[in-house]
Structures are given as structure tokens and as C-alpha cells.
N, C-alpha and C positions, 0 to 999 in steps of 0.2 A: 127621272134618273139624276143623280148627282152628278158635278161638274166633273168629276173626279172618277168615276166610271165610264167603262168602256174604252174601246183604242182612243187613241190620238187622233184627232179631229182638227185640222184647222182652216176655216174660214177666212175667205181674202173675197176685198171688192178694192175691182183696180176699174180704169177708165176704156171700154174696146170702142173704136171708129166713133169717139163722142159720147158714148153712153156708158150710164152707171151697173156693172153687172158683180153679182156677185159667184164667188166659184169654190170650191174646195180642192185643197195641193191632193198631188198624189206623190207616191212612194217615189216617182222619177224625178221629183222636183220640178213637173208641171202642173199648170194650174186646169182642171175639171170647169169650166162654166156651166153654170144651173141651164144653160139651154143647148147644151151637148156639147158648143167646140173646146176644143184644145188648146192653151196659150202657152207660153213663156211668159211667168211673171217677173223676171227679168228685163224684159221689152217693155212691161202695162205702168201706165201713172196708176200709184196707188193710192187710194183712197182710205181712210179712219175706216177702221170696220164695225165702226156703229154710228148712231146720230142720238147723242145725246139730250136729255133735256137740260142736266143739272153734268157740273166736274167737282167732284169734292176732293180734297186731299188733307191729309194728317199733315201736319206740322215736321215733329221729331218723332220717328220710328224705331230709329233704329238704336243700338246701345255705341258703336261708334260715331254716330251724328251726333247724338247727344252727349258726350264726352267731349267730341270736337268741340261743340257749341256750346254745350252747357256744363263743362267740367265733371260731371255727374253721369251713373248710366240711366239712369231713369228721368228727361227732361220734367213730367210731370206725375202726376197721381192718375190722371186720365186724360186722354187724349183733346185735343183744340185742332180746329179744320178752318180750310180756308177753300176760297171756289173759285173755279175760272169761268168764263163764259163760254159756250158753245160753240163761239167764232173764234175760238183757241186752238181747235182742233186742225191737224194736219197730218199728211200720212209719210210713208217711210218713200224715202230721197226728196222729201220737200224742201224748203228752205225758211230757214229760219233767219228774221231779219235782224240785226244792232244797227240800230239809227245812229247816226251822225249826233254827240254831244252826249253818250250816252258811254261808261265806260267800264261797268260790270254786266257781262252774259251767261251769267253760270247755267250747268249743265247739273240735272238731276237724273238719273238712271234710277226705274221705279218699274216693280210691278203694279199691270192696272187690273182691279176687276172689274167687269162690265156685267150689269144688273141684267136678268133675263127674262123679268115679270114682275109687276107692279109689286112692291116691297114695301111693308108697313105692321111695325108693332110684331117683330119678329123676335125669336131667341139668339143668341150667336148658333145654336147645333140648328135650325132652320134657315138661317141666314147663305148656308151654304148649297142649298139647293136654291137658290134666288139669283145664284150667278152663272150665265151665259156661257162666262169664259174668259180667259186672262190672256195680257198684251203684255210684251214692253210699251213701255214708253217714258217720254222725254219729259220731264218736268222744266219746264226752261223759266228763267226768272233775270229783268233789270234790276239787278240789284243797288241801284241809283237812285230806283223812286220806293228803300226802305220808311224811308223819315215821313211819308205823305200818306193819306187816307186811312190815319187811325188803325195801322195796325194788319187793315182788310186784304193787303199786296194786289187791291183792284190793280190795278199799274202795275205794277213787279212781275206778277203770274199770268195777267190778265190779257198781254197783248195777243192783238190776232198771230196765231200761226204757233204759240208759244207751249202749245199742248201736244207734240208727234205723237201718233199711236200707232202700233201695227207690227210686224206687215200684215198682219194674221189675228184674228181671234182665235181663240186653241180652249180644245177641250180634254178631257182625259189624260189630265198633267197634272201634278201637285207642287206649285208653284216652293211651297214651303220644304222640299226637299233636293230644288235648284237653287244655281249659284247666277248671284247677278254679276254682270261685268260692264264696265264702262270704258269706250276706247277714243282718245282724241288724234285724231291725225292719227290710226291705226296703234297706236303704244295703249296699254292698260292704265288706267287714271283713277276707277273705281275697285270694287270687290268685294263681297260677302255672300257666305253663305246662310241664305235668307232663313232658315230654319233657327238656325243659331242666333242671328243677331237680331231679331225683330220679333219688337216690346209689342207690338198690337197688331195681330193679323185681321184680315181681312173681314173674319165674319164678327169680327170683334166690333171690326169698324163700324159694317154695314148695321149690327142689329142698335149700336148706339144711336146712327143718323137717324135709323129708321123706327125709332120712339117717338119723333115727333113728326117725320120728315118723309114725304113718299116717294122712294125711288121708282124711276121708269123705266123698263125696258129701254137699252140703250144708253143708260147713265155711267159716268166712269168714278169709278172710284179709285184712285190713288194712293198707293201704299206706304209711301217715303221712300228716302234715298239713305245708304252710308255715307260713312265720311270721303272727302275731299270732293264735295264741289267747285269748284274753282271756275272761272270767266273765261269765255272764248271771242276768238278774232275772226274778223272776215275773212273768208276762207278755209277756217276749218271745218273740217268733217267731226261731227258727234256721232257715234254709235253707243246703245246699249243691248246687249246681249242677256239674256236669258236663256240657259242652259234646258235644252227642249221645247222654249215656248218662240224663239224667232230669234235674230238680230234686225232692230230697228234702225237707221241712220238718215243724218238728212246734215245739209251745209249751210255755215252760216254766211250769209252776206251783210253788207252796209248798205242803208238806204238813206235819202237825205233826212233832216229835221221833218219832222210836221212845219205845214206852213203858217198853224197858230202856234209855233215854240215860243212866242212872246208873253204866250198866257198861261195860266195854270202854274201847280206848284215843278219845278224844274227837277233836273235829275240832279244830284247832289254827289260829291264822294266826301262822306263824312265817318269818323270812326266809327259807327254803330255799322255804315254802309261796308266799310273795309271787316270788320271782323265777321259779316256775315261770308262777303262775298272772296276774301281770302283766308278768313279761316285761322288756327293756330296751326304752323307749319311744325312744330314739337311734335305734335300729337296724331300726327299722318305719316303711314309707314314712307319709309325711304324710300322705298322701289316704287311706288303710286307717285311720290311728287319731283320725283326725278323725269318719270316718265314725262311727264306733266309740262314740264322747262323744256322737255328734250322739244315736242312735240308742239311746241311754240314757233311759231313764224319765225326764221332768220337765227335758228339757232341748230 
């Protein structure tokens, strides 16, 4: 059955007395566990609701990201991906770390689709019976360490915890006739309506990857984000909302340096760093980068 059939389905694995369970919401806005009790997911740590082997993500998606960033609506002719590791993963009221020396944290609001069965040498019209089900989730990036490792954003994308997903896996949604929202310290910061502004959807994605590349049950795939990313401080709360599919959120805190910060290539603010990580503020509607200031520590 297609991801896209049938009710509204959505899957959550949150943490009960120590253990990993997973459960399905119901209509009251409580959470069904696969072993009969009843929760409040409100009350439960929640967990990624899948285990990844592979996190792949598009580059520039959307027509206002790439205008933001590339002057242009079409960043390129065909899509370029980049990957996070598996220990990137983290679930909805996690925390998301900015180390000490470290001075852009931007925030990505992205639909994810999650693989549902070993994926290889597909069409994009099959590619869509290969997905599970779709998340928000948090694309978080230092945009510090742009200048280092060629381009790869190992560093940038890559840190532990820099991947939120969740609350929920969801089925019987069409993510492409929802609106994404991205809210900092509660004010609106992101928005589009992902039907309209997004250059490559998801089975687009998947049957490209999976030409050469086997996806796994439980792989995330990453959609891109609109325009205005912009960097967060210790203390703020990141949510991205998906209209039908969750509201995700998690805060970020400061942690010290690493205690090898003496080695390796450092975190840098250089203009390539600032035009990613702040962006041209021209070209970001008024009401998103107002909200944006407002919604800043001490303002």
C-alpha cells in the first residue's frame, strides 16, 4: 500500500521505565503502546522513530533557498547530497549542543522521508511505495567549519545530536500538499508551501540515490529547507512544524570546547561562512526576519 493511502497513521517510540517501546497516537492525543498500556506522550523521552543506516540530504531544494543563496530559482540542473552519520540522530525535546568557539548554529526545517524496505534501481512512480513515512525534522549545521573537509559538511551536518527527527513517523499524509513552519523562541522564522516551492521531491530524490546506492529500512532522507536559516543561541528553543505530519522541537544549549580544540582545522567566521549562515537579508520576507531579531536573547 502506498505511503499515501489510508487514514493517518502515526508511529512514535518514546523511552517507558528504561525501555525502548514503540506505540501509535490516538484521536485523544494519547500514545497506544504495541504492548496494550496507555501513555501520555507528553510525559515519555522521545526517541528518532527509526535507526538509520545511511542520512542523506539535498543540498538546495527549494526555489526560495536558492534565490536566497544562489541569486537564481534553480540552484542547479540536478540535485548534489550530502550525509550525516547515524549518531546525528536525536528526537523531539532533545538538545541540541553550540560548543564554546563555535559561532553559527543555524536551523533547517525539513520534511524527512524514512525508507521502508530495501530500495535499489527504482523509478521515481516506485520510489514512492519505498517510503515508511515522513517526519519533521531539524537539519542543524556549524556553519563555522564551511571552509574544511572539501566541501563534505562532515563537521558542519555531522555533529552528534545535529539530526532531530520526529515526534512521530506518519503515514497517510501527502507531505507535498502541507505547509512547513519554522518557529524560534515561539515567533515564525521559516514558511512555505512545500507543493509550490520544492524543485525536487522526494521520489525524485530517492530513485536518483538509489541508482547506485541501497537504501535501508530505516534510512532518512532529507528534503531541504526554505529560505532564512539563520544561527541560534544557548537557550533557544527550535521547533519546525509540519502541517499534519507533527511539530518537532528541541533546545539548544552550550557546551565546552572539545579538549583536542588545539588540533584539527578550527571553526572559522569567514565570508563564505557568513553568507551561508546569515544569508542576504534583501531577499527574506520582512515579517520571517523581524520575527527572527525579535526572538533573540535580550531583545
Amino acid at each position: 500500500m502506498s505511503v499515501f493511502e489510508g487514514p493517518r497513521i502515526e508511529r512514535r517510540r518514546v523511552m517507558v521505565e528504561g525501555t525502548a517501546v514503540w506505540g501509535t497516537m490516538r484521536d485523544d492525543a494519547m500514545l497506544a503502546l504495541d504492548d496494550g498500556r496507555v501513555v501520555d506522550p507528553a510525559r515519555m523521552i522521545h526517541l528518532p522513530p527509526c535507526e538509520p543506516t545511511k542520512i542523506i540530504g539535498a543540498h538546495i531544494t527549494y526555489v526560495s533557498r536558492s534565490m536566497e543563496t544562489r541569486n537564481k530559482p534553480k540552484p542547479t540542473d540536478n540535485p548534489t547530497y550530502f550525509t550525516k552519520p547515524p549518531t546525528a540522530t536525536n528526537g523531539h525535546n532533545g538538545k541540541i549542543v553550540k560548543y564554546d568557539g563555535t559561532r553559527y548554529l543555524n536551523y533547517e526545517g525539513e520534511v524527512a522521508a524514512i525508507i521502508g524496505k530495501v530500495t535499489r534501481n527504482v523509478t521515481p512512480e516506485e520510489a514512492w511505495d519505498c517510503i515508511a513515512g515522513f517526519a519533521p525534522l531539524l537539519d542543524m549545521g556549524a556553519q563555522d567549519f564551511r571552509d574544511t573537509d572539501q566541501g563534505s559538511m562532515l563537521r558542519v551536518k555531522g555533529m552528534d545530536g545535529y539530526c532531530p527527527i520526529g515526534p512521530g513517523i506518519v503515514r497517510g499524509v501527502d507531505p507535498r500538499k502541507e505547509t512547513l513552519r519554522t518557529y524560534r523562541n515561539g515567533l515564525l522564522v521559516q514558511e512555505a508551501k512545500i507543493g509550490e516551492e520544492l524543485i525536487w521531491e522526494a521520489d525524485f530524490i530517492i530513485a536518483d540515490i538509489a541508482r547506485y546506492i541501497t537504501l535501508m529500512p530505516g534510512d532518512i532522507i532529507m528534503t531541504g529547507t526554505p529560505a532564512h536559516s539563520r544561527s541560534l543561541d544557548p537557550g533557544d528553543r527550535i521547533e519546525v512544524e509540519i502541517t499534519n505530519l507533527g511539530r518537532l522541537g528541541c533546545d539548544v544549549v552550550s557546551a565546552p570546547e572539545p579538549r583536542a580544540a588545539h588540533i584539527g582545522h578550527p571553526p572559522l567566521d569567514t565570508p563564505e561562512v557568513r553568507r551561508v549562515a546569515l544569508g542576504f537579508d534583501e531577499r527574506v520576507r520582512p515579517d520571517l526576519l523581524a520575527n527572527y531579531q525579535t526572538a533573540s536573547h535580550g531583545q
